[in-house]
N, C-alpha and C positions, 0 to 999 in steps of 0.2 A: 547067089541069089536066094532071098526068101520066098519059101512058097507056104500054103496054107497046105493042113494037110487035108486029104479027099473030104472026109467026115464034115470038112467047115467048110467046102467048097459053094458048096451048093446054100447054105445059111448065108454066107456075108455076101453071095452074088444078090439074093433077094432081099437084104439091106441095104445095100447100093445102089439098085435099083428102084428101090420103094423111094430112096429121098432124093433123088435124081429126078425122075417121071414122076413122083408125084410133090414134096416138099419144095425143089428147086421153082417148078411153074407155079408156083402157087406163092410163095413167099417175092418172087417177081411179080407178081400180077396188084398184092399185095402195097408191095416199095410204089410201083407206079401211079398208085389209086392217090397214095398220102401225098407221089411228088406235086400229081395233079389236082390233087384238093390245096395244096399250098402255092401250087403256083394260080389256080384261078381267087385263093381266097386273097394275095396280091393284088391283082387285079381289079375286083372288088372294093380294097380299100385306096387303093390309086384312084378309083373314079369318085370314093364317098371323099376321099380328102379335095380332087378337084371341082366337086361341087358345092362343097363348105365352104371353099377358097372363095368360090363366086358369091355364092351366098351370102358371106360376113362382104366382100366387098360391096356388095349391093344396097343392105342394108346401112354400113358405115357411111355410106357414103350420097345418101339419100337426104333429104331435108324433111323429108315427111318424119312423125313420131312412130316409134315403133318401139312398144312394149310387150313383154312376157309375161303374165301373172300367172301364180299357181291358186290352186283352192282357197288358200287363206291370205286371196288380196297381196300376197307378197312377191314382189318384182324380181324375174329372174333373169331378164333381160332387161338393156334399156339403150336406145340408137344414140349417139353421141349428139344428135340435134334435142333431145328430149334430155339431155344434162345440161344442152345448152340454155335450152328454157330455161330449167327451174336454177340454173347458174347452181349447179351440183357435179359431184364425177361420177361416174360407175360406182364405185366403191362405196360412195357413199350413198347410193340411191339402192343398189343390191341389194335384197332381203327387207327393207322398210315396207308398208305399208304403200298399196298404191295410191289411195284415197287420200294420204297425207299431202301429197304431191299432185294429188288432178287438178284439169281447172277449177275445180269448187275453190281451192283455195287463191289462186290465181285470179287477177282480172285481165282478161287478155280481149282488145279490142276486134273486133272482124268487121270487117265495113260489110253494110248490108246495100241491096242495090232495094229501090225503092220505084216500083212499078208505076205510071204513070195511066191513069184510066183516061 
């Protein structure tokens, strides 16, 4: 059997114990923090992705127009009823100029109701 001899006895018990009581709780405490920041960050994108899901379904599937523009009038979104209009696809409506495509250019009838005095 190997033994230390006296002179290191008392040295490697006080290494042993420094990373036991104090590196082992700590690097455990550590592991748990990362498992639980990855399982709630999970979580988080489970609900962002099940509210997107609704979201694109909502708007796809709407008859109303629903457009994106950014600062420079350029379309970053556009609802499949607003390609139907201008008889365009996505792709080809993406990043164009909105104004090319409003009603200004369009004549599109609305019946008006007309108030009887």
């Amino acid at each position: 059997m190997f033994t230390l001899p006296d002179s290191h006895k008392q040295e490697a018990f006080q290494l042993i114990s420094l990373t036991v009581v104090g590196v082992f709780p700590f690097v455990s405490l550590l592991v748990g923090k990362i498992l639980s920041d990855q399982e709630q960050n999970l979580l988080l994108l489970k609900s962002l992705k099940e509210s997107e899901e609704q979201y694109r379904m909502l708007v796809t599937h709407q008859t109303d127009l629903v457009v994106k523009v950014d600062d420079q009038n350029r379309l970053n979104f556009v609802s499949p009823s607003y390609c139907r209009l201008f008889g365009k696809t996505e792709e080809e409506l993406l990043g164009s100029n909105f104004f090319c495509h409003s009603f200004m250019k369009r004549t599109v009838s609305i019946p008006l109701m007309r108030w009887k005095n």
